[in-house]
N, C-alpha and C positions, 0 to 999 in steps of 0.2 A: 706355791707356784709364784708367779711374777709378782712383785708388789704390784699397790694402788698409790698414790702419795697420800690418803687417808685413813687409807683402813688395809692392814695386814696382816699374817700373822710374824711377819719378820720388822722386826721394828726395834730402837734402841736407846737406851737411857743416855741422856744429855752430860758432860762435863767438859775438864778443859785439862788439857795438859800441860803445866805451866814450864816455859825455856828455864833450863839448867843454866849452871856458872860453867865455866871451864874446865876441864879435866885432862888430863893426859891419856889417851890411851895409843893401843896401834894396831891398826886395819890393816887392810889390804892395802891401803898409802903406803904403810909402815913410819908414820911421822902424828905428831900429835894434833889433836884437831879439836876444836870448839864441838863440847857435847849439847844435844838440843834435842827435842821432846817432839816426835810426831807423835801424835794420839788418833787412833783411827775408829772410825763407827761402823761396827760388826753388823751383820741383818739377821742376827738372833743368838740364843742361848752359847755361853761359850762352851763348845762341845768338838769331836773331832773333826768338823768342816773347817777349822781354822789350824788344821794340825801343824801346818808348815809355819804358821804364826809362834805357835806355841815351842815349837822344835828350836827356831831361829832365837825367841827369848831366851829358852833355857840352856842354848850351847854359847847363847854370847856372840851371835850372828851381828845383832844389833850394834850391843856394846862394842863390838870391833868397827865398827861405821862410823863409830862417836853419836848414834840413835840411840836415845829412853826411849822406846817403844811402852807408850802408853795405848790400852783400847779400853772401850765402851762397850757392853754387854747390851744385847736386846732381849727382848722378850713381847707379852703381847698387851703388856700396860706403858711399854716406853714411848718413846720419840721414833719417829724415824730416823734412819741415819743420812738421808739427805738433809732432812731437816735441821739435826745436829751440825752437820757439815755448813750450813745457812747460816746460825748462829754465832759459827768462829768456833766451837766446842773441840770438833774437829777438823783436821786437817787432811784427812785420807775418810771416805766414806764409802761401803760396801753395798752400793746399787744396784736398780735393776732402769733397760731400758725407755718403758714408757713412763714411769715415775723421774727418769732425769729429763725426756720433755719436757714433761708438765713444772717440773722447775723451772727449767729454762725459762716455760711460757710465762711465768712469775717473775723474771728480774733476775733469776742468778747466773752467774756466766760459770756456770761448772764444764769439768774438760774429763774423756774417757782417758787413763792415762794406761790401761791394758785391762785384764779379766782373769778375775782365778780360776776360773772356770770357762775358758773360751769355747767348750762345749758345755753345751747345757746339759745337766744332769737330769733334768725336768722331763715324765715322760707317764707314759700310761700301763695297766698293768689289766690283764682280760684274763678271761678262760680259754681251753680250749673249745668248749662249746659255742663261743659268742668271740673268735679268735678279733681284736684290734688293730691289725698289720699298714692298714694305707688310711686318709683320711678319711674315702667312703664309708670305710667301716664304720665308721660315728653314725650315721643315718640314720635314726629312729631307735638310738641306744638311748637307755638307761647310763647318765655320769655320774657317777659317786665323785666328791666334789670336796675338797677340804674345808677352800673358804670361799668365800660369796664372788671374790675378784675373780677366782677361775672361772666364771661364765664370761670373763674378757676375752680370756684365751680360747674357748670353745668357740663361741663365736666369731673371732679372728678365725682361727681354724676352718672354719665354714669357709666364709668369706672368699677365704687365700686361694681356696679351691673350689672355688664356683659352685659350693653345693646349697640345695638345700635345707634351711634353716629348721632340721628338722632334729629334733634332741628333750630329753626331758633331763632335768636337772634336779639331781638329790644329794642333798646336805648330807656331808658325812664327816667323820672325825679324820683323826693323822691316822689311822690303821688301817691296813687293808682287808678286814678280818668281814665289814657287812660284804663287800662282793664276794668272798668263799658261803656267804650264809644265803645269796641269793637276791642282795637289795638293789641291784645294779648289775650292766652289764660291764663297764669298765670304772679303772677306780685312776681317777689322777693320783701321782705319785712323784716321789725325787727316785730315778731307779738306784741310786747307792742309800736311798733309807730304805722303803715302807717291803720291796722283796725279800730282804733279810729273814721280817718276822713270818712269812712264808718259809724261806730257809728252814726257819726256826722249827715248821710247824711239820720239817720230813719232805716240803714240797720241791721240786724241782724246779729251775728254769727253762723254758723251753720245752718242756713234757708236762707241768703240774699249771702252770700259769704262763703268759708271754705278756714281754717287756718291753716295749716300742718307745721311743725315746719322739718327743714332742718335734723334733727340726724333722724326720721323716715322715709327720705329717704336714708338713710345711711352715711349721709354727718355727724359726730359727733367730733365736737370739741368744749371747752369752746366759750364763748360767748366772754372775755374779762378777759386777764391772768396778774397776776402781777410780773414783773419779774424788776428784781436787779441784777448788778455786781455782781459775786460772789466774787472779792474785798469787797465789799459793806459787802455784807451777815459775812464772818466773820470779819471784822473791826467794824463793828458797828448793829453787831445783837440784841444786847439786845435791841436798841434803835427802831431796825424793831420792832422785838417782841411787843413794846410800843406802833408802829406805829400801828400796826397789829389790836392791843387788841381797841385802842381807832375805828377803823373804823369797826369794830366788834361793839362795842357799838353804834354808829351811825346807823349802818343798824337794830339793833335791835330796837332803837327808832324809828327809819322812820317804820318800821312794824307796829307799835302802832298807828300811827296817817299818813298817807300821804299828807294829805291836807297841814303840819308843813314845811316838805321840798319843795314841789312845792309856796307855799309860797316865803319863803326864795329866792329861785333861780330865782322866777320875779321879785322881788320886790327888790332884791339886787346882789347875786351874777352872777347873768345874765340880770340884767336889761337891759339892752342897747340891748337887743336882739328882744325885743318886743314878749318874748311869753306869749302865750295863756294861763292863770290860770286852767280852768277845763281841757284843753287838757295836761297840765304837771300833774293835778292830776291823769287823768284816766290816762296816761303813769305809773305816779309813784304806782299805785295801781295794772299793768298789767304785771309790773318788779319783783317785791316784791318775787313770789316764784322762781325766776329765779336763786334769790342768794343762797339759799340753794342747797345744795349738793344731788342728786337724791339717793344716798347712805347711806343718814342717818349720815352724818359726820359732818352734819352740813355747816355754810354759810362759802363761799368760799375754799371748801375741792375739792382738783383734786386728783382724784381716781388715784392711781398707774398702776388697770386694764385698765382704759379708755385712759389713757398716751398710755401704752405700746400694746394696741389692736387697737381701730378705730383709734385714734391721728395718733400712728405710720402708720395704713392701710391708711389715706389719704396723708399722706409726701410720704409715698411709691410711692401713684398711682400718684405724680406728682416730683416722680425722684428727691426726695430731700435727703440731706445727712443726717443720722441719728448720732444721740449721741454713742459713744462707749458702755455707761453705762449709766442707767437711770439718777444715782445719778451724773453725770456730767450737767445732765439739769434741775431736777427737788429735790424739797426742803421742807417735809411739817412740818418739823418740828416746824419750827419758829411759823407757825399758832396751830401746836397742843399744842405748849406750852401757846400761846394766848388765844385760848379756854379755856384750862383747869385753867386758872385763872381770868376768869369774876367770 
């Protein structure tokens, strides 16, 4: 679920991508341009949540930008990737909301520059017996819970909606396999992971189990934001922009075909992981509307509204420090000039 800035299960090993010499190539300029190295810090294992990353490296999305597209792989003994991003390691870090306060409240001037996931994927998954549809439904449930921070969000949850703080909380692993045995009434989940292996298991959606997605119980914030220095942002924006436009064209390919990036991510850039071929396709095909913007703004557009109404209403309800001015935290420029020149 959401990070912590201390303790997560999405976290990521530190390094640095060192600026390239000159090269010639030709972009969408069509003219030759100084090659340079972003290196970005993923919020976990490289698998097919990064497909449009991996699509864009291996078509030469990047390399047409004049981008080395370096990343940073997480897991759950690395760095964070705020952290990383803190250090100078990287340049582009793959965030979540109340972990970029809690920077901030630290000294770092980081900036929202869009969201791969401008809906959140993050959501809950029940029986029909004990259905999970509105947030009253929480009220004296059993939460099957993956990690310790999701009693942040449960609690916000409450909060958001004036209920009573009434819930019991049970540790449970990534699978959603103890609420079919009966440990829990509802099981926090990503709804393009943990229903699959329901999928898997002959069950249906919406007749075997339901899938309620965390913003409809009031809980709304990006799934996964991208944020940069704001050193970063004006020293070397055009090169973001570059950055921007090439992973814009990656997730536009991975829309075309999904089978191409799960592919890819077993067979190479996550080999050594041992995963699953159809389980990374059905993922990458249950991701896909995620990245679009509910607003019509298209992929990776974070709404000015949604910033400064729910974002802001959950930092609230967990007493965090808010930005003076929007424009001290959040950035869309970069991406709207990315858009508008595909």
């Amino acid at each position: 679920m959401t990070q912590n800035l201390l303790i997560s299960r999405r976290h990521f090993v530190a390094g640095a991508g060192a600026a390239l010499g000159m090269m010639p190539f030709f972009g969408s300029g069509a003219f030759a341009q100084e090659r340079t190295s972003i290196t970005t810090a993923f919020g976990w294992v490289p698998n097919v949540q990064y497909a449009g990353h991996w699509v864009a490296l291996e078509n030469g999305y990047f390399a047409e930008e004049g981008i080395d597209a370096e990343h940073l792989p997480g897991g759950p003994n690395a760095p964070q990737s705020l952290v990383t991003l803190a250090t100078g390691n990287a340049q582009v870090a793959h965030g979540q909301w109340l972990p970029l306060l809690d920077a901030r409240a630290r000294g770092n001037d980081f900036v929202m520059i869009g969201a791969n996931f401008p809906v959140n994927p993050a959501g809950v998954i029940s029986l029909p017996g004990r259905p999970i549809r509105q947030a009253s439904d929480l009220v004296g449930a059993r939460i099957l819970a993956q990690v310790e921070s999701d009693r942040q969000i449960i609690e916000t949850i409450f909060a958001l909606n004036g209920l009573e703080d009434d819930y019991t909380f049970v540790p449970s692993g990534f699978s959603p396999e103890p609420l079919i045995a009966g440990d829990g009434d509802v099981y926090m989940a990503f709804v393009t992971n943990q229903p699959i292996t329901l999928e898997q298991m002959g069950m249906v959606a919406g007749e075997d189990f339901i899938v309620t997605l965390l913003a409809d119980l009031g809980y709304v914030q990006p799934g996964v934001i991208f944020v940069t220095e704001r050193a970063t942002l004006e020293s070397r924006r055009d090169e973001l922009v570059r950055y921007l436009r090439a992973l814009l064209r990656g997730w536009q390919t991975n829309a075309e075909d999904p089978e191409y990036a799960a592919r890819l991510v077993v067979e190479k850039y996550g080999a050594d992981l041992g995963l699953d071929l159809n389980q990374q396709i059905r993922q990458n095909e249950l991701q896909i509307p995620y990245v679009e913007a509910p607003d019509g703004r298209g992929m990776f557009w974070l709404d000015e509204a949604m910033v400064t109404g729910p974002m802001y209403d959950v930092a609230r309800a967990q007493e965090r420090e808010l930005p003076a001015s929007l424009e001290d935290i959040y950035d869309m420029s970069l991406l709207a000039e990315a858009q508008a020149s595909l």
